[in-house]
C-alpha positions in Angstrom: -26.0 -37.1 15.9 -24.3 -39.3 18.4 -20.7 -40.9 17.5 -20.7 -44.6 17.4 -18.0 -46.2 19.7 -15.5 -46.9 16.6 -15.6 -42.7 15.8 -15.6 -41.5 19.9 -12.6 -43.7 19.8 -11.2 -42.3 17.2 -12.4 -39.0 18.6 -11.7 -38.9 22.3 -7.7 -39.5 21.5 -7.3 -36.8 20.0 -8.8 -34.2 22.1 -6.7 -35.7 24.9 -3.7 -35.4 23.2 -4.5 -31.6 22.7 -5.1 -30.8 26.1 -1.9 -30.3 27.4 -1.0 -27.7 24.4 -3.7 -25.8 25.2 -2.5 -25.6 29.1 1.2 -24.5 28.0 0.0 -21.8 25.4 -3.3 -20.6 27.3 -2.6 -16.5 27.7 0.4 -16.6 25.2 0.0 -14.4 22.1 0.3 -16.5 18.8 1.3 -13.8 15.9 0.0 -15.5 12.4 1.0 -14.4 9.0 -2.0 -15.2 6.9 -1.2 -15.7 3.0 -1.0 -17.9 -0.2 -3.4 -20.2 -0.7 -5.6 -20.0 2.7 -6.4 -16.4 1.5 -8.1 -17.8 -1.7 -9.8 -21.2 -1.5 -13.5 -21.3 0.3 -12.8 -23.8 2.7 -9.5 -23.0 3.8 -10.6 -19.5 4.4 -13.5 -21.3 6.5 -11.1 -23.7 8.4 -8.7 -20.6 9.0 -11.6 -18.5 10.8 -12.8 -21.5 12.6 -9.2 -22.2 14.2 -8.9 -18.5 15.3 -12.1 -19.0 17.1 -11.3 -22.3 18.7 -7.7 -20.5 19.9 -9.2 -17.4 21.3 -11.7 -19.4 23.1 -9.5 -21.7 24.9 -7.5 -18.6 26.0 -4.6 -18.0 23.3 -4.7 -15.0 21.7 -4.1 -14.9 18.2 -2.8 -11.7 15.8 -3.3 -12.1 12.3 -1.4 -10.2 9.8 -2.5 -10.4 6.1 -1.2 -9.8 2.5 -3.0 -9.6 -0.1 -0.6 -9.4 -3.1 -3.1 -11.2 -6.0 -6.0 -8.9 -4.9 -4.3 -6.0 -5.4 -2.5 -7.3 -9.0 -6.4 -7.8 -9.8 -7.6 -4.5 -8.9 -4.6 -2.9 -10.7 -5.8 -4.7 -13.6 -9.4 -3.1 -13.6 -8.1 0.3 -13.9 -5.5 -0.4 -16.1 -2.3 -0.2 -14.5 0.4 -2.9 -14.7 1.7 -4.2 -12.1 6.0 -3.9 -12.0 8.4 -5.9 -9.8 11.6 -5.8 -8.6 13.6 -8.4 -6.6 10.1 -9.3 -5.4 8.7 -5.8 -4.4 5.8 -4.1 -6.1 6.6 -0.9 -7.5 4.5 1.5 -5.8 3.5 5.0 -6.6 1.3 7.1 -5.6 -2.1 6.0 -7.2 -1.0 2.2 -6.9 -0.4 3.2 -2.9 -4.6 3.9 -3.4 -5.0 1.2 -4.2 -3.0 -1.0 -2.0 -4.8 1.2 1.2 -8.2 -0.1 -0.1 -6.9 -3.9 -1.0 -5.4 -4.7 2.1 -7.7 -2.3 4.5 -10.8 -2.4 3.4 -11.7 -5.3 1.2 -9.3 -7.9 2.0 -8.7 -6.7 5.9 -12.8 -7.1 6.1 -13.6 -10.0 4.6 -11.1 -12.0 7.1 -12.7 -10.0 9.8 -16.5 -11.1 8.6 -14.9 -14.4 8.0 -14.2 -15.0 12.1 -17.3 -13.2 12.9 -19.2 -16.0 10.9 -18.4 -18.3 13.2 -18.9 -16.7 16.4 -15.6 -15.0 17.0 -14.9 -11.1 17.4 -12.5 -9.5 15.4 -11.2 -6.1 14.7 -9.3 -4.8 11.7 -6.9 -1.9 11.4 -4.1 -1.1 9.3 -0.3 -0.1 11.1 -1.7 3.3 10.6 -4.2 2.9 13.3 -3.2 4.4 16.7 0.6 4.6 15.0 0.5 1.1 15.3 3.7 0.7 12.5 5.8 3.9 12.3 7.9 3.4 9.0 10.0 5.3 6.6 10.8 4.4 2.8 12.3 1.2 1.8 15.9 2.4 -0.2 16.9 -0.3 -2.4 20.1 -0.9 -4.4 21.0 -2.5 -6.6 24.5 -2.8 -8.5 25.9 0.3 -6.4 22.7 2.0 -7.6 19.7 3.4 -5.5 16.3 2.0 -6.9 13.0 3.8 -5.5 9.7 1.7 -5.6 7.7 4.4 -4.7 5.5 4.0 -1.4 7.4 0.6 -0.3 8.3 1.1 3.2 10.2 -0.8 6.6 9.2 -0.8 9.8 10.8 1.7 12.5 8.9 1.1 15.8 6.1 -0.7 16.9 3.6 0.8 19.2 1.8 -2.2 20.6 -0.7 -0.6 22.8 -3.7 -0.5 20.4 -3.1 -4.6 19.9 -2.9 -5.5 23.7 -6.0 -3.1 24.5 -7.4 -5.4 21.6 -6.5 -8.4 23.3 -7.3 -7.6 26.0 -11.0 -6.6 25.4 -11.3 -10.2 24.0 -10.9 -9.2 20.1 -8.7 -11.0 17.3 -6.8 -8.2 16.0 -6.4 -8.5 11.6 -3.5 -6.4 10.4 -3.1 -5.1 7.2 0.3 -3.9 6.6 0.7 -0.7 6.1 2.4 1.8 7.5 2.8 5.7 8.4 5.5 7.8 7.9 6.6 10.9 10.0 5.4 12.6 7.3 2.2 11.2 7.0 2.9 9.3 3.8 1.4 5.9 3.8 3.8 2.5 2.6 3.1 -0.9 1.8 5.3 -3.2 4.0 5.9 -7.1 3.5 3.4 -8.6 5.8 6.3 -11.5 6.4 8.2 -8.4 8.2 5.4 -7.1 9.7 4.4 -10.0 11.4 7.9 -11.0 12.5 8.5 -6.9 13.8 5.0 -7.5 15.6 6.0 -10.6 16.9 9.4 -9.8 18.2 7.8 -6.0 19.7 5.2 -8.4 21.6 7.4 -11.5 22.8 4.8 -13.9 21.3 5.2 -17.4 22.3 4.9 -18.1 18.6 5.6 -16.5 14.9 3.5 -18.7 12.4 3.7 -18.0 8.5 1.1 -20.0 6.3 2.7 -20.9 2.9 2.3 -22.9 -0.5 4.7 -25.4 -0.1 5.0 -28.3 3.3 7.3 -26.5 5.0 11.1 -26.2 5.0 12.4 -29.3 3.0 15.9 -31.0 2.3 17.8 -31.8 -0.6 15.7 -34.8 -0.8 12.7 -33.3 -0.4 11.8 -34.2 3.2 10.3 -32.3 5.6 12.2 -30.7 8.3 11.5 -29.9 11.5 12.3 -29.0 15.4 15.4 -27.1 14.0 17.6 -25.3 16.0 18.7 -21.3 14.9 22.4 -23.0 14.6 21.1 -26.0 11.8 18.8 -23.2 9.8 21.8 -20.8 9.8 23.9 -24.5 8.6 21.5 -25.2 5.7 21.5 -21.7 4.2 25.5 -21.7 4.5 25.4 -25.2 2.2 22.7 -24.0 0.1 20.0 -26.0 1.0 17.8 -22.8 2.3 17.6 -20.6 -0.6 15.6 -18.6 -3.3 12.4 -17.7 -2.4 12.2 -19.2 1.1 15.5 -17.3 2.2 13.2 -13.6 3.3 10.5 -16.7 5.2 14.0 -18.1 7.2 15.1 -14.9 7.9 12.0 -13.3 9.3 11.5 -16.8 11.4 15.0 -16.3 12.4 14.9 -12.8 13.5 11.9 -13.5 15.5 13.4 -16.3 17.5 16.9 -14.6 18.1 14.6 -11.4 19.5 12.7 -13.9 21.9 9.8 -15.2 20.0 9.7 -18.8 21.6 9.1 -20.4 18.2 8.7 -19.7 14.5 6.7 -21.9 12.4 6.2 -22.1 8.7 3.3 -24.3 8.0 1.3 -25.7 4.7 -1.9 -23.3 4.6 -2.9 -25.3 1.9 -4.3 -28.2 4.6 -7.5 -27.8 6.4 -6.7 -26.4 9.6 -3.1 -26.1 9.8 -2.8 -24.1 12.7 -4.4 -26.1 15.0 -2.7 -29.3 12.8 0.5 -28.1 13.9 0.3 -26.3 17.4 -2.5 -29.2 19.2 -0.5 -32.1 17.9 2.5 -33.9 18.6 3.1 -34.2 14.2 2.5 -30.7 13.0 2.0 -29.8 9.5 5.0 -27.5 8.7 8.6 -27.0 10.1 9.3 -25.7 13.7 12.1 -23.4 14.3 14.1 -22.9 17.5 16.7 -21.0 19.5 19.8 -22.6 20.0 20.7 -23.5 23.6 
C-alpha cells in the first residue's frame, strides 16, 4: 500500500525526529524491567516484542528482565497452595520455590522469548542461575525487632555479567528471569525491580527502564512528572509526595542513577509501544529520572 501525501506527512516527521535518538543510544545497553500489564494483554505483549526488535536492529541492545508474579499466584492455585504475603514478598518455601523456577524460567521466560522470535528477532532466556549470572544469599527480613523468614526469597550479591555481554555480543536479546543461586546451591526468587536495577548498575547501561500500571511518577495533583533530577525525587519522598507502593520503583531508579546508569525511566506499559514512545521521542510516555549535576 502506498501512503497518500496527508499520511507520509504525517509519517516522515516522525521518523526524522527519531533519528537523532537512535544516533546518541546506538551501541548503548538499554536494561528493561518487563511487568504489569504488558506481560498480560495480547497486543501489548505484541508491541513490546516488536520494539525490542526495532532497538536491536538499529544497534541498541536491549536486556529484558521479567516477573511474573500473577502466573505464579495461578499455578499455585492449581495445586492448591495459597499464596502468603508479607510487606509485599511472596512467602516462599520449598515446593512454592518449584514452582516459581518453572513460572518465571520456563513458561513465562519462553513465551517472551517466542514472542521476539515472532517477529524476526533473536532471543535467549536464562535464569541468574545460568553461568552464575546472580550470586545471592537469603533475604532476612524484620519486622518489629523480629526476624521474619519467607523461605527461598533472596538479594543479590554480585553480578557476573559475562554470559549477558557474550549474549550481546553474538547479536541475541538476553530475557532474565530472576532467580538466583546461592553458595550453597539453593535457588531464590529475587524482585525483578532489583534485579534489573543490580543488572543495570553491574553493566553501566545508558538506561534503566521499568514498565508499570500507572503514567508514570505523578504529583499531588496528579500530573505527570518528568526530567527529574536525583535531588527533586529525593525532595518529593522527603514531603510525601513519593510513597507507598512506588517508594521500592524510586529507589531502585535511584540506585541505578547514583551507580552510573545515565537514566532511569518508569514508563506506562499499558500504551502501545512505550519504549520506543518514550526513548525516540521528544514527549515520552512515563517519567525520566536523572543525576544531579
Amino acid at each position: 500500500m502506498t501512503l497518500s501525501p496527508e499520511q507520509a506527512s504525517n509519517v516522515a516527521p516522525v521518523l526524522i525526529k527519531a533519528l537523532p535518538y537512535i544516533r546518541r543510544f546506538a551501541g548503548k545497553i538499554f536494561v528493561i524491567k518487563y511487568g504489569g500489564n504488558a506481560m498480560i494483554d495480547d497486543e501489548l505483549k505484541s508491541s513490546f516484542a516488536r520494539d525490542l526488535v526495532l532497538l536491536k536492529l538499529v544497534g541498541i541492545h536491549p536486556i529484558i528482565v521479567h516477573g511474573g508474579g500473577p502466573q505464579i499466584g495461578q499455578w499455585l492455585s492449581r495445586v492448591g497452595k495459597t499464596s502468603e504475603f508479607i510487606e509485599g514478598m511472596r512467602v516462599t518455601d520449598s515446593e512454592t520455590m518449584e514452582i516459581v523456577q518453572m513460572v518465571l524460567g520456563g513458561l513465562v521466560n519462553k513465551e517472551i522469548v517466542k514472542n521476539i522470535q515472532s517477529h524476526g528477532g533473536r532471543a535467549v532466556g536464562i535464569t541468574g542461575q545460568d553461568g552464575h549470572l546472580i550470586r545471592a544469599s537469603k533475604l532476612r527480613m524484620h519486622i518489629e525487632g523480629k526476624e521474619v523468614d519467607l523461605g527461598h526469597v533472596g538479594e543479590v550479591d554480585s553480578i557476573d555479567d559475562r554470559l549477558l555481554r557474550s549474549l550481546i555480543e553474538s547479536k541475541f536479546i538476553p530475557v532474565v528471569a530472576p532467580v538466583g543461586m546461592g553458595a550453597d546451591g539453593a535457588a531464590y526468587n529475587i524482585n525483578a525491580d532489583i534485579v534489573a536495577q543490580e543488572l543495570a548498575s553491574v553493566l553501566k547501561a545508558e538506561k534503566l527502564i521499568m514498565l508499570t500500571n500507572i503514567s508514570g511518577l505523578l504529583g499531588r495533583q496528579g500530573e505527570l512528572l518528568t526530567g527529574l533530577t536525583t535531588l527533586q525525587v529525593n525532595e518529593l519522598i522527603a514531603d510525601g509526595t513519593i510513597h507507598g507502593g512506588m517508594l521500592p520503583k524510586i529507589n531502585s531508579a535511584l540506585k541505578a542513577v547514583a551507580s552510573g546508569v545515565k537514566h532511569a525511566h518508569i514508563i506506562d506499559g499499558r500504551v502501545p509501544h512505550a519504549v520506543l514512545l518514550e526513548i525516540l521521542t521528544d514527549e515520552g510516555v512515563g517519567t525520566l529520572i536523572r543525576h544531579h549535576e
